[in-house]
Structure formats: structure tokens, C-alpha cells
N, C-alpha and C positions, 0 to 999 in steps of 0.2 A: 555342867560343862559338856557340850555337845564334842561330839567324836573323842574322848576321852579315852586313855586306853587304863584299865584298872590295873594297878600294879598290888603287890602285898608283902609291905617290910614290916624289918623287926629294924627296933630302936634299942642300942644298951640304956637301964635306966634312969642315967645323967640325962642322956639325952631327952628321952620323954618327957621327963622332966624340967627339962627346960623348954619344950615345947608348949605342954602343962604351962609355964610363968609366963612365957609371952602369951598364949591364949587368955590366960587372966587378966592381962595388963587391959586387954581389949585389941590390941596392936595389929592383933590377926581374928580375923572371924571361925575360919577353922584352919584344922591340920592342913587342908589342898593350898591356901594364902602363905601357910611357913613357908612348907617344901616349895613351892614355885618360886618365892620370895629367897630361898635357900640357891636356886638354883641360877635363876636372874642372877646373884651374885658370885655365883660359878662360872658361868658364861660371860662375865662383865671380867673377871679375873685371868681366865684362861683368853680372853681377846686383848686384853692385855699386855700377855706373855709374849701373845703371837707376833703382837706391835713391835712390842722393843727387843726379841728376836729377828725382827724385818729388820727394823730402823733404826737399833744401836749396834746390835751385836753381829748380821750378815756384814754392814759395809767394812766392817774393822776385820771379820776373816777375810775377806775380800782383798782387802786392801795390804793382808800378812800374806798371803796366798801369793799376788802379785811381786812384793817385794819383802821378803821374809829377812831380809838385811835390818828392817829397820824394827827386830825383836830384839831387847836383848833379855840376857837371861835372870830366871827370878832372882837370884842370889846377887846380882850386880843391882838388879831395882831396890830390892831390899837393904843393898848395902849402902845405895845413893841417900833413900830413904833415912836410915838411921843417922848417916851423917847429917843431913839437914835437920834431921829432930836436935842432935848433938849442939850445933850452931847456933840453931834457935835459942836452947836451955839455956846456952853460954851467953847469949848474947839478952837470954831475959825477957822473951817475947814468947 
């Protein structure tokens, strides 16, 4: 792995150990394919985060920010809430 920078961890050992079981399985050639393959899936999760922090959750503060009227409070959701469970049950669905 040219320009590589060497690092030197400790693993508790569950983990090694499972490092260990995928290396046997064949799945990884060595310990640098886990951890990069560990990490890939770090960065695929955290990009993730970042997404639906953009693109779910910015436009809805945005949009309470703007017009904070159309909050109402937990205790009234929760209490809509239960009554529809309520109706539901009554009604058998």
C-alpha cells in the first residue's frame, strides 16, 4: 500500500476475534481489507447521516424556524395519537 501511514491498535478480544473468523472464512486476505472494509462502511454511514440531516431534517427546522405556529406540543400529538389507536381498536382494524 504505497504512501500508507502505519498506525498501531489494540483490539478487545471479541473483537480480534472476530477479525480472526472473517480472515478464516477467506472474506478478507488480511487484517488492512477488514479495517478499510470497516471503515468504507463508516464513511458510507456517516454520509448518510449527513444526507438526511440536509434533506429530511434541515428543511422541517427551517420550515418551524419560519412558522413555529404550525408546532403543536408533544402532549397534544401524543394525545391525537392515542385517540386514533383508541378508534382504531373500537372499530377493529
Amino acid at each position: 500500500m504505497a504512501g500508507a501511514v502505519k498506525r498501531s491498535i489494540g483490539l478487545s478480544p471479541q473483537r480480534a476475534a472476530f477479525v480472526d473468523r472473517l480472515l478464516a472464512t477467506g472474506a478478507y486476505a488480511d487484517v488492512d481489507e477488514v479495517i478499510d472494509a470497516g471503515l468504507r462502511a463508516l464513511q458510507d454511514q456517516d454520509a448518510e447521516i449527513e444526507r438526511r440531516l440536509r434533506e429530511d431534517v434541515a428543511p422541517v427546522y427551517d420550515a418551524v424556524e419560519a412558522d413555529p405556529g404550525r408546532v403543536i406540543p408533544v402532549d397534544d400529538a401524543f394525545d391525537r395519537l392515542r385517540a386514533l389507536h383508541a378508534s382504531c381498536v373500537k372499530a377493529g382494524k
